[in-house]
C-alpha positions in Angstrom: -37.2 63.5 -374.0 -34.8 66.1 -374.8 -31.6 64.8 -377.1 -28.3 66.6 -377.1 -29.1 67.2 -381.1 -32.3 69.4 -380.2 -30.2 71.5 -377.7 -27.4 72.2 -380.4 -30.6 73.2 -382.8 -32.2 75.3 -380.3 -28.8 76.6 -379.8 -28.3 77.2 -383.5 -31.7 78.4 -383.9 -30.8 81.8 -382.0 -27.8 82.1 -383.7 -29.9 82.5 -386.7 -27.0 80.3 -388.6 -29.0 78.1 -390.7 -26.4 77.1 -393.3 -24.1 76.4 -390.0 -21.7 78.7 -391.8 -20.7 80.9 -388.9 -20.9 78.2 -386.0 -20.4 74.7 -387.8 -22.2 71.5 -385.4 -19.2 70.8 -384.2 -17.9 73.7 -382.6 -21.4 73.9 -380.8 -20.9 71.0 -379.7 -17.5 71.8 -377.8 -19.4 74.4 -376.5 -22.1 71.9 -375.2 -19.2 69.8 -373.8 -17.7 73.1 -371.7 -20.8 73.7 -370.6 -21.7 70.5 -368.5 -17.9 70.8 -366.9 -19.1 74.7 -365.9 -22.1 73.5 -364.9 -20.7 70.3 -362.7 -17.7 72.6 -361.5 -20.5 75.0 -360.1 -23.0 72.5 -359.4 -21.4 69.4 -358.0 -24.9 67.9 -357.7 -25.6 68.0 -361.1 -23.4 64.9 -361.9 -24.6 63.2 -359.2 -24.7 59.2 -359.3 -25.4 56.9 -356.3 -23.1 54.0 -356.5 -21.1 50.7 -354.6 -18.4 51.3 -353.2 -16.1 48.6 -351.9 -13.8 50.2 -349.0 -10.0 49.1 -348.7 -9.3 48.2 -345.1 -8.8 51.5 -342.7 -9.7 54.9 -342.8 -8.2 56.7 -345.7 -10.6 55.8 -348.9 -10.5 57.0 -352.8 -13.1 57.9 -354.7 -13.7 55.1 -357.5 -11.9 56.4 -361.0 -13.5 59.3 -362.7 -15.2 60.5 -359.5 -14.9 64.3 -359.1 -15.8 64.7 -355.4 -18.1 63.4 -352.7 -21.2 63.8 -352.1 -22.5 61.7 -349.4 -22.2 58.6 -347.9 -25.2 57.0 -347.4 -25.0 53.5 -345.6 -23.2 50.3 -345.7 -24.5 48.0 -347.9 -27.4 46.0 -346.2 -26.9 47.8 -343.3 -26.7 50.7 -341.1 -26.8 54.9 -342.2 -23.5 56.7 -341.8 -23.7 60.1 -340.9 -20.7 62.9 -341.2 -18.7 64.0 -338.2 -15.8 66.8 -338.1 -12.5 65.6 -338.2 -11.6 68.2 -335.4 -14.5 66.2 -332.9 -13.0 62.5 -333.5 -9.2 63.9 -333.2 -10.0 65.4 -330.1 -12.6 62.8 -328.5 -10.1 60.0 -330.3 -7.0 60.9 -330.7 -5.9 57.4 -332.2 -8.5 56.9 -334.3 -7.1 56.4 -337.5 -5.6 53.3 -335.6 -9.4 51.8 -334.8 -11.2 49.5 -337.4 -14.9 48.5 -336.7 -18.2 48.5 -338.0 -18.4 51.8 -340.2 -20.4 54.7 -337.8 -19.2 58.0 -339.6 -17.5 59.1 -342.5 -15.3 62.6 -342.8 -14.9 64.8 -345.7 -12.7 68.1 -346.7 -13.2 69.7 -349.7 -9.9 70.7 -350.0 -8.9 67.5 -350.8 -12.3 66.1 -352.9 -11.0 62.7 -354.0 -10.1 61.5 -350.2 -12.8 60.6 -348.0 -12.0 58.9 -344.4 -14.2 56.6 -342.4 -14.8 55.9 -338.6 -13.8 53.2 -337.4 -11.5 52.5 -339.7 -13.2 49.8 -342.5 -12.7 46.1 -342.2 -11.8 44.4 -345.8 -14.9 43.0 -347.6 -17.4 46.8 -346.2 -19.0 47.8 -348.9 -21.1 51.6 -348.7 -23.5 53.3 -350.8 -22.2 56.8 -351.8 -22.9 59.3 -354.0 -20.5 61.4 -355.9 -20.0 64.0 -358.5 -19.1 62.8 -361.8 -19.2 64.4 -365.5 -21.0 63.0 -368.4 -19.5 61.3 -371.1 -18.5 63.7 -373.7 -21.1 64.2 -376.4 -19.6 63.8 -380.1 -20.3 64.7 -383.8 -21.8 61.0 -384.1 -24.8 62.4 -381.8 -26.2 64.4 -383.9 -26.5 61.8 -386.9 -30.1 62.0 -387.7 -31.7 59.2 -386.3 -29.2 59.2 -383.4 -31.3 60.4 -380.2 -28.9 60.8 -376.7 -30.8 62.2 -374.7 -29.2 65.4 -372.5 -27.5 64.1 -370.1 -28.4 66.2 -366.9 -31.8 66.9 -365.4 -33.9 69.2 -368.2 -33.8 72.3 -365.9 -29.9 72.7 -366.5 -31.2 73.2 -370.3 -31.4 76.4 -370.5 -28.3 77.2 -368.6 -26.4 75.1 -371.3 -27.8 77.2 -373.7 -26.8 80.2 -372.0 -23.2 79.1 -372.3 -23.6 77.7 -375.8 -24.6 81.4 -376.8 -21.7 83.4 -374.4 -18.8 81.1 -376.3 -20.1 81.5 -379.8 -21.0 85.4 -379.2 -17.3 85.5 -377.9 -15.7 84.5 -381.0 -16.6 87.7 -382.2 -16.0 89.5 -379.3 -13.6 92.4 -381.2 -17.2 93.3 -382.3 -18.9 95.3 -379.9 -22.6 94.0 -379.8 -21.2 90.3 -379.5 -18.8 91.6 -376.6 -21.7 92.5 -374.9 -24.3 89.9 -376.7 -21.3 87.5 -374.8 -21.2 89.1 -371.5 -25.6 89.0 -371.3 -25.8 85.0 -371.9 -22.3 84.1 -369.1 -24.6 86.6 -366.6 -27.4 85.0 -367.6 -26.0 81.2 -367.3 -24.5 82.4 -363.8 -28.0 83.9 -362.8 -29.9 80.6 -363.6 -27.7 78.6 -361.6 -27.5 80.8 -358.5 -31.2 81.0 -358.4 -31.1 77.4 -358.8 -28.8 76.9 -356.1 -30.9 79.4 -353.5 -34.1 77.6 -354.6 -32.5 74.3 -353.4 -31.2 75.8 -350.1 -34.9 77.1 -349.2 -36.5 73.9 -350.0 -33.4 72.1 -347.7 -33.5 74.6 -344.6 -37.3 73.8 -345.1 -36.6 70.2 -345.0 -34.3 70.5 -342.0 -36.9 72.5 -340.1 -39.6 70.2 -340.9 -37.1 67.1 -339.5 -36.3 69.0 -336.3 -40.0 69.4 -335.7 -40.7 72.7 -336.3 -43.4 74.3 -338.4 -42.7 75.5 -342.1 -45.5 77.7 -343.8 
């Protein structure tokens, strides 16, 4: 298991600060802290958690406090899967259907507005669905990197080394009047960016695979 204290040290280890006189644990640890929220703005999925969600009655529903956007929803509770539909299909095929309540069949989502989800038919009181949403981790502090004190990192371990990435980008761009950190600064954010789009076009492959595979084709 990795903890948040062995990231800051690997962290600190390529600094080469071993007296933490340059970077002290703490601002290392902001920089930790940044580096989930770039990671989760980027990478919704990241943060993801699968949780209960107890629907008012209708079809306008808010995402549970602390909930950064939507992910899916997955079925009601003890009961049938929902699957999305376009808002512009049910306004055309039901004009009124924000005034229809019902067993839950689909659920629509804009990303424009990521805390606001709406259901169709419209939710009875007492439906509850399983959804998954974004969320961020809670925010690390000084007190976990008390020896003995072992959080563990708080996303999966292949977002490691993009952390790190962005650990080394903000401390190099303290110094960033100096030339070699400037640009010491601009390798690591390119880096970071790099590991995450590669991320994100391995997941893509592997889901277009997925999809193929569904719709009963053939994937080599």
């Amino acid at each position: 298991m990795t903890t948040i204290n062995d990231v800051i040290g690997l962290a600190n280890a390529q600094l080469v600060d071993t007296h933490w006189l340059r970077w002290s644990k703490s601002e290392l640890l902001d920089y930790f802290n940044s580096a989930l929220n770039a990671i989760i703005i980027i990478r919704p999925d990241a943060g993801a958690t699968i949780e209960t969600f107890d629907c008012v009655a209708g079809t306008r529903q808010s995402l549970p406090e602390g909930a950064l956007r939507l992910l899916d929803v997955n079925r009601v509770v003890d009961g049938r899967a929902i699957q999305p539909v376009s808002r512009e299909v049910l306004d055309y095929q039901f004009p009124d259907w924000h005034t229809l309540t019902g067993p839950v069949e689909r659920y629509i989502y804009d990303e424009q507005t990521p805390r606001i989800f709406h259901l169709f038919p419209g939710a009875v009181f007492g439906t509850s669905l399983e959804i998954s949403v974004s969320r961020l981790p809670d925010t690390a502090t000084i007190n976990d990197l008390k020896p003995g004190v072992n959080r563990s990192f708080p996303l999966d371990a292949l977002y490691i080394n993009p952390v790190l990435e962005w650990i080394l980008f903000r401390a190099f761009g303290k110094d960033s009047e100096n030339g070699n950190y400037a640009m010491l600064s601009s390798q690591h954010y390119q880096t970071f960016v790099d590991l995450l789009g590669v991320k994100s076009q391995t997941d893509q492959a592997a889901g277009q695979k997925k999809q193929m595979q569904s719709n009963g084709g053939a994937a080599s």
